[in-house]
C-alpha positions as CSV (number, residue, x, y, z in Angstrom):
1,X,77.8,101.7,85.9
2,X,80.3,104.6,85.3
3,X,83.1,104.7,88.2
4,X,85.8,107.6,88.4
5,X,89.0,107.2,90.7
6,X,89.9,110.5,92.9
7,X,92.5,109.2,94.8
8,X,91.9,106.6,97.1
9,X,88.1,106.9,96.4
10,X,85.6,106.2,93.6
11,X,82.4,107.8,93.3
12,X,80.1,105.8,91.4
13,X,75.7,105.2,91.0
14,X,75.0,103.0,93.9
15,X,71.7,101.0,94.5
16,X,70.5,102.5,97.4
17,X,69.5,98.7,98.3
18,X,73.0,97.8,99.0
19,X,73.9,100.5,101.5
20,X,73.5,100.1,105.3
21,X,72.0,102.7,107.4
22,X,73.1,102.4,110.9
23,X,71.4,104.4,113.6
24,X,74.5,104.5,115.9
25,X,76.7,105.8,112.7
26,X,74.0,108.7,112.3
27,X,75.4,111.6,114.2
28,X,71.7,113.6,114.1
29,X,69.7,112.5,116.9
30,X,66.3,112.4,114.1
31,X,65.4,112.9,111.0
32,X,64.2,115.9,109.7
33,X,60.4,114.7,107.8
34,X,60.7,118.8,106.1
35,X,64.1,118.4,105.0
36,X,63.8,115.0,103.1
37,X,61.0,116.6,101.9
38,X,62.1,119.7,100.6
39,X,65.3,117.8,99.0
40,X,62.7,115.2,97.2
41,X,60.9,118.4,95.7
42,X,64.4,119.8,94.7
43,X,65.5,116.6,93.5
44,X,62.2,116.2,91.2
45,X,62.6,119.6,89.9
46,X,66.8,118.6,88.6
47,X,68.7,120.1,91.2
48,X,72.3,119.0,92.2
49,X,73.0,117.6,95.4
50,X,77.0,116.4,96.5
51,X,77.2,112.7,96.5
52,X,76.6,110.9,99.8
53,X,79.7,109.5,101.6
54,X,79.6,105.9,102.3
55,X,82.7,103.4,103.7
56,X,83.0,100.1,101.7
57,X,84.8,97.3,104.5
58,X,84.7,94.8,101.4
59,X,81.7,93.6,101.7
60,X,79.3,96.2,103.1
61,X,78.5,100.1,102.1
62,X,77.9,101.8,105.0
63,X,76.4,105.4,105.2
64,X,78.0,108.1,106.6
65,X,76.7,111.0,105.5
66,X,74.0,111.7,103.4
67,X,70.9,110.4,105.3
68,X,68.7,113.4,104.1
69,X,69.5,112.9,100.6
70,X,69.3,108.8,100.4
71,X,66.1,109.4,102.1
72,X,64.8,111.7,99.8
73,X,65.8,109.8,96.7
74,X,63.5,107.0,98.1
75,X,60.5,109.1,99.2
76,X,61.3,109.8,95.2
77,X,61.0,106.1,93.7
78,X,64.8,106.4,92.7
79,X,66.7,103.2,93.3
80,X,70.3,105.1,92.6
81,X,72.1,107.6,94.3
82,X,75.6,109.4,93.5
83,X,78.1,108.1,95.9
84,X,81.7,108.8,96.9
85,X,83.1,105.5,98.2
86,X,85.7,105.3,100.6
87,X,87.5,102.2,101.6
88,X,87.4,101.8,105.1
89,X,85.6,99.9,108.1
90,X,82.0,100.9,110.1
91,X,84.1,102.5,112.8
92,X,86.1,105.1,110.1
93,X,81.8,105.9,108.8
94,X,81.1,106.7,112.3
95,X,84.5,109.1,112.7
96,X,83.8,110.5,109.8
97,X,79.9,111.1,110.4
98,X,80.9,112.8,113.7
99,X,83.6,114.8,112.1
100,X,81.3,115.8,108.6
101,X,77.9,116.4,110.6
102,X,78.6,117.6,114.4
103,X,78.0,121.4,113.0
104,X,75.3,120.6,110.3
105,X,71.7,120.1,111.0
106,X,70.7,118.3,108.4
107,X,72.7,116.5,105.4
């Protein structure tokens, strides 16, 4: 597994397996079936997406942003995905998904 340090965060090739997808952290009221879709074709085809964001409490890796993309890399059989990891509770993923995604409408 390659890790880099930035700071006070690493971004590293997570299994997608050990990252929590809560409902109440994702600040987009749905999914978006055409967007995971379009980014699964891009994906296929090599392009680069930003790594998602995800808070690591010590013991759990939850999502904050990058629900398009994670969800796109499974629709795509990959069991990786690039990953900036923050240290910091469920509560700082949800301020940070409201923050990151209030403007956006899809990520």
């Amino acid at each position: 597994m390659s890790i880099h340090r930035y700071d006070l965060q690493l971004t590293e090739n997570l299994s997608i397996s050990k990252i929590k997808i809560d409902q109440e952290i994702q600040v987009l009221s749905k999914s978006n079936d055409a967007v995971i879709s379009e980014f699964a074709e891009a994906m296929r085809k090599g392009a680069d997406f930003p790594p998602i964001t995800v808070f690591y409490d010590g013991s759990e890796y939850w999502l904050a942003d990058g629900f398009s993309r994670i969800k796109a890399k499974e629709a795509n059989g990959d069991s990786y995905i690039l990953a900036e990891v923050e240290f910091g509770s469920r509560h700082e993923a949800k301020l940070y998904a409201v923050v990151t995604n209030t403007n956006q409408k899809s990520n």
